[in-house]
DSSP file (Angstrom, degrees, kcal/mol; ACC not computed):
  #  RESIDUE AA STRUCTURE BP1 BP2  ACC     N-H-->O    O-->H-N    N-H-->O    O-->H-N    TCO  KAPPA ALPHA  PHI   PSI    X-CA   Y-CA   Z-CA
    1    1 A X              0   0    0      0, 0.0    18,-0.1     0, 0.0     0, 0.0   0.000 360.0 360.0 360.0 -19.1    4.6  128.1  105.9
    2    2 A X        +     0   0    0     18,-0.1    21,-0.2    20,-0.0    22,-0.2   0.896 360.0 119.3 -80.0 -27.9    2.2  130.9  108.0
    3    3 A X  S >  S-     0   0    0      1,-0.1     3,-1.0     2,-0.1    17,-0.1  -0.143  80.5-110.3 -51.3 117.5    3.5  129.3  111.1
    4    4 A X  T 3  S+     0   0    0      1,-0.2     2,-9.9    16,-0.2    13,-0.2   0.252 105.1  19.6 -13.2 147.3    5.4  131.3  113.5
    5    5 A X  T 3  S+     0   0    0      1,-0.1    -1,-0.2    10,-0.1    12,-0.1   0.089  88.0 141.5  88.3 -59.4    9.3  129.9  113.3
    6    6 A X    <   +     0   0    0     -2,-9.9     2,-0.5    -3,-1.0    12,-0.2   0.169  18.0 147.3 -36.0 113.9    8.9  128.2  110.0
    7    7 A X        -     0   0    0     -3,-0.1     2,-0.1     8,-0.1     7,-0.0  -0.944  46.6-156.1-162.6 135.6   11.7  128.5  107.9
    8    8 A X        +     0   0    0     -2,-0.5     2,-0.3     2,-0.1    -2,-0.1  -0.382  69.6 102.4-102.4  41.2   13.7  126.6  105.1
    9    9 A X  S    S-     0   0    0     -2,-0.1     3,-0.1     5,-0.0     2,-0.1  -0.870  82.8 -95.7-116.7 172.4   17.1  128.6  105.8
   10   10 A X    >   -     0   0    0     -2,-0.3     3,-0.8     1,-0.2    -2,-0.1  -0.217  62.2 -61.6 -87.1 162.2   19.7  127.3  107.5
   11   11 A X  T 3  S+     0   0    0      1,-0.2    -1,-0.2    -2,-0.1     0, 0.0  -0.020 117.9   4.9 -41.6 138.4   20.2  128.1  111.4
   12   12 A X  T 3  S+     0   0    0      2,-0.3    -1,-0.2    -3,-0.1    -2,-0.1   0.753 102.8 102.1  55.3  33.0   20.7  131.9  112.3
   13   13 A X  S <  S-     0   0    0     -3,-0.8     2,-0.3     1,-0.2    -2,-0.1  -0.391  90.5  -2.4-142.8  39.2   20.1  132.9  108.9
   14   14 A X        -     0   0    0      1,-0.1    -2,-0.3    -5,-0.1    -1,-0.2  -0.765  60.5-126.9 143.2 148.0   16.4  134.2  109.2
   15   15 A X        -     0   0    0     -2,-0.3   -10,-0.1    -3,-0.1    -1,-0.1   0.720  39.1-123.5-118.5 -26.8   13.6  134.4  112.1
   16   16 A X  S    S+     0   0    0    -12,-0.1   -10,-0.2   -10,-0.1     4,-0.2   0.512  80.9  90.8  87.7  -1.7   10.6  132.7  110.6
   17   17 A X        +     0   0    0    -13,-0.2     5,-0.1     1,-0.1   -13,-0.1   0.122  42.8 102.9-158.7  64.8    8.0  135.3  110.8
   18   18 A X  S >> S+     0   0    0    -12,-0.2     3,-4.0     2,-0.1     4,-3.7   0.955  89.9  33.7 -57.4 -84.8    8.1  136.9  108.2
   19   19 A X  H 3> S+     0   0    0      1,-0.3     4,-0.6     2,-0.2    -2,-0.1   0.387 116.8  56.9 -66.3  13.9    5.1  135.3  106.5
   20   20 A X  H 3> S+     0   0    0      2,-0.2     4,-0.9    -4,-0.2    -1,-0.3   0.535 107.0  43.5-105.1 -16.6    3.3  134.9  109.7
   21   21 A X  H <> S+     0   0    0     -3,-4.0     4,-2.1     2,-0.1     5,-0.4   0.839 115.9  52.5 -85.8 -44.3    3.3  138.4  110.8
   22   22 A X  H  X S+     0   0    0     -4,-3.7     4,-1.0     2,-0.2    -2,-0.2   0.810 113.4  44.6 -42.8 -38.3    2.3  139.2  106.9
   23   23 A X  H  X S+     0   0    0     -4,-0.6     4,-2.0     2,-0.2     5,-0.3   0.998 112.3  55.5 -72.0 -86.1   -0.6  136.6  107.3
   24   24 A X  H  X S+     0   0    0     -4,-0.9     4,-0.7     1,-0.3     3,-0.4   0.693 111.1  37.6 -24.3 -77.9   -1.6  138.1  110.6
   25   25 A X  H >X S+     0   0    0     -4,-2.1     3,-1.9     1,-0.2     4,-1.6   0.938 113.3  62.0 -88.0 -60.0   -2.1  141.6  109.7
   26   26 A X  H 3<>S+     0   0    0     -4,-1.0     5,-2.2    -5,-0.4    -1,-0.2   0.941 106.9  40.8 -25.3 -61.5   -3.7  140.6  106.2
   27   27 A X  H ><5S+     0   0    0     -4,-2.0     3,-0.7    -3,-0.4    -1,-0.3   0.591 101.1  71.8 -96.9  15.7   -6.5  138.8  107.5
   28   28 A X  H <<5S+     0   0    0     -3,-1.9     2,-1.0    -4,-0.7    -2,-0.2   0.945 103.9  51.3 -61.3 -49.0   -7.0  141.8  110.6
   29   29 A X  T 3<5S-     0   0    0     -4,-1.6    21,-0.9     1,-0.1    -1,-0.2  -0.091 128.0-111.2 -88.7  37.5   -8.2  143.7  107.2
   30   30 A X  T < 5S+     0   0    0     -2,-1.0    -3,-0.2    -3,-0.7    -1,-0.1   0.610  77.7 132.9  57.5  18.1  -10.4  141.0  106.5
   31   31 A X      < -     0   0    0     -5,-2.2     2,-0.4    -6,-0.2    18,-0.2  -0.179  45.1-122.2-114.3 174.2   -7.9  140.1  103.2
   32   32 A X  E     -A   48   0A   0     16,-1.8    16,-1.3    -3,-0.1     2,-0.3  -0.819  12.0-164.4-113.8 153.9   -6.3  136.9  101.9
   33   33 A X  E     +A   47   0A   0     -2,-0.4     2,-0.3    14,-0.2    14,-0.2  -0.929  16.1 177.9-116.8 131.1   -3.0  135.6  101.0
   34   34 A X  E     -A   46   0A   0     12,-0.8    12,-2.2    -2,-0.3     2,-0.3  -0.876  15.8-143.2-113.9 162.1   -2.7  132.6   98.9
   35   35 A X  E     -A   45   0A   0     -2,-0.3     2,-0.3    10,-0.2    10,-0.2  -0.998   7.3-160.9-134.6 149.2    0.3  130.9   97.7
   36   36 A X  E     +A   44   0A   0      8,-1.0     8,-1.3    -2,-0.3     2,-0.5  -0.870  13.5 175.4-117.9  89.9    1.0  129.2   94.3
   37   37 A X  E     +A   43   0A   0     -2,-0.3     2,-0.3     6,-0.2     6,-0.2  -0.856  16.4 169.3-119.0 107.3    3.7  126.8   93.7
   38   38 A X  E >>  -A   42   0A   0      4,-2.7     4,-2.0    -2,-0.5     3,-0.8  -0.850  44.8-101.5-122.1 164.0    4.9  124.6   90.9
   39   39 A X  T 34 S+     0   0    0     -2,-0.3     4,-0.0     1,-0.3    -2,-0.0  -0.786 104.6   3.9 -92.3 107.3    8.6  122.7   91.1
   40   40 A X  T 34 S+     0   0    0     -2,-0.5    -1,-0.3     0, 0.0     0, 0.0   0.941 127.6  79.8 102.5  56.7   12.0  124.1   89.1
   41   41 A X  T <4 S-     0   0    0     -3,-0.8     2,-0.4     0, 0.0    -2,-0.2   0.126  92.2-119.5-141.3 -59.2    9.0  127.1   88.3
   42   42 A X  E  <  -A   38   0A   0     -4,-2.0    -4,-2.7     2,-0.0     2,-0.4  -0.886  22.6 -89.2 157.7-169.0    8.6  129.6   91.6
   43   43 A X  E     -A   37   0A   0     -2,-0.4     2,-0.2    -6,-0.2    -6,-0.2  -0.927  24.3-150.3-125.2 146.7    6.1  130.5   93.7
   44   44 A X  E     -A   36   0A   0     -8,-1.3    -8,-1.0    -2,-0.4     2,-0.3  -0.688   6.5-159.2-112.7 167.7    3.5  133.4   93.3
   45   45 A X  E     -A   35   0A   0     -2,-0.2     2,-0.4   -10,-0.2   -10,-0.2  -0.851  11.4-165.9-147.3 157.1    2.1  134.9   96.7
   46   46 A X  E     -A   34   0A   0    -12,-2.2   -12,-0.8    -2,-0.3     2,-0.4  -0.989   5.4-173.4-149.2 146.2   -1.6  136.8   95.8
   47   47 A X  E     -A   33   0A   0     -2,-0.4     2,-0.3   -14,-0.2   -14,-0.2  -0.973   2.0-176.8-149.0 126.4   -2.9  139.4   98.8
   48   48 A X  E     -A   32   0A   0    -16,-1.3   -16,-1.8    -2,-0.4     2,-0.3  -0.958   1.6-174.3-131.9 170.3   -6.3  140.8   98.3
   49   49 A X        -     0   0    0     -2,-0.3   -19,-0.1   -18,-0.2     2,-0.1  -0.926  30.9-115.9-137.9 149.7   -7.8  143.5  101.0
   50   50 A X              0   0    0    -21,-0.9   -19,-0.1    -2,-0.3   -21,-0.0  -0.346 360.0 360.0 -78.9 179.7  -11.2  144.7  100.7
   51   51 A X              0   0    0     -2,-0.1    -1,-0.1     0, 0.0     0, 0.0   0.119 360.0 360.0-116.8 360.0  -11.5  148.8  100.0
């Protein structure tokens, strides 16, 4: 889902890099992103950054 392009919407409806520029500039500041996903529950997204 960090891959440039990637995207579950339907054509023209969305660019795909979102979470790949978000990813990209996260781990320049040395930081994390996980993601957490259970079915018919959501997803959680977690970012830590050092201080």
């Amino acid at each position: 889902i960090f891959d440039p392009f990637f995207t579950t919407k339907e054509v023209g409806k969305g660019t795909g890099l979102g979470l790949s520029i978000s990813y990209d500039i996260i781990n320049k500041f040395n930081g994390e992103m996980k993601v957490f996903s259970e079915i018919n529950k959501g997803t959680k997204f977690t970012i830590k950054l050092p201080l």
